[in-house]
Structures are given as C-alpha cells and as structure tokens.
N, C-alpha and C positions, 0 to 999 in steps of 0.2 A: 198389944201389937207394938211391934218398934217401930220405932220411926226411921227409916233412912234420910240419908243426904241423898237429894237428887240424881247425882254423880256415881253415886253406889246403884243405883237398879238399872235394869235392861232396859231395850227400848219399849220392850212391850210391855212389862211393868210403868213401865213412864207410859203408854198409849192409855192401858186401864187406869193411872191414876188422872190422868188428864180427862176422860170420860167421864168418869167419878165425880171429877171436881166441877167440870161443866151440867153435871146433870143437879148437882147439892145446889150450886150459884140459880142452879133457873127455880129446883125448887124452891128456896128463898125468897126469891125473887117473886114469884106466884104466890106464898104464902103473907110475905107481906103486901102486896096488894090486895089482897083478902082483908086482912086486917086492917087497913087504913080506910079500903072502904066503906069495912061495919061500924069505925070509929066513924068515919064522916056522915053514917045513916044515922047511929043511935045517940051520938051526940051532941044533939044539937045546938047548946046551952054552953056547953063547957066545951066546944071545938077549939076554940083559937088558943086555949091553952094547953091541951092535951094534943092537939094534931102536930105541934112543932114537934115536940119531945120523939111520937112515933116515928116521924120521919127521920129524925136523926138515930133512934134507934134502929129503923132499918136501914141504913145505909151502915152503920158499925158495923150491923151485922152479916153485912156481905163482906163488907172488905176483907176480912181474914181468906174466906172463898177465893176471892181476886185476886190476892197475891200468891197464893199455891198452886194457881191456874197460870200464872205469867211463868212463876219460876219452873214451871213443871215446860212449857212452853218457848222458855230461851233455854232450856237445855238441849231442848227436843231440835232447837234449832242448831245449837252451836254445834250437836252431833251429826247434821246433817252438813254442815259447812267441814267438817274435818273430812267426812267420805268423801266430799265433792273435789 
C-alpha cells in the first residue's frame, strides 16, 4: 500500500484513517497492559529489572500511533478552519 501525505487524501479518507489509528493506539494500549501485568504476576524475583525495560518498551511502542493520530488530526483541523 502507498503511503500518502496527509494533504493528498479526502476528508473521509483522513475520517477512516484517524479511526484506524485511534482504534491501533487503544489496541496497544490494552495489550500492553496485559503484558506488564503477566510480567508483574510471574515475575517475581527478576521484576525490578525486567519491569523498567517493558515500560519503556511500551510507551516506544505507542508513540509512532501518537503521532499519525495528531498529524492526521491538525489536518483534519486546519481543513476545517479554511471552510470556516
């Protein structure tokens, strides 16, 4: 699939990708809470050194979500300030 520039797709193209992107960011977000929980049940020995590393891996691993959500989001906006 190609990618577009934000600038290049509709608005409803930009509605479906902003859904998209909001619905990837929660999955993430729900899956790594899974995961740090089952870290924080089955590990109980080795937490304080293995719990940092997951948190910071999930948090990387939203951000990229985050910002295609924002950018998809001041588009959505600045198109809305030009019709206005």
């Amino acid at each position: 699939m190609k990618n577009y520039n934000t600038s290049e797709l509709s608005n409803r193209q930009l509605n479906i990708q902003r859904r998209n992107s909001y619905n990837i960011v929660l999955a993430s977000l729900m899956l790594n809470i899974i995961m740090l929980s089952f870290a924080t049940i089955f590990l109980h020995q080795q937490k304080y050194v293995v719990l940092p590393v997951l948190v910071l891996a999930s948090i990387l691993s939203i951000v990229p979500g985050l910002l295609k959500l924002k950018e998809i989001k001041q588009e959505l906006r600045s198109r809305m300030q030009r019709v206005s």
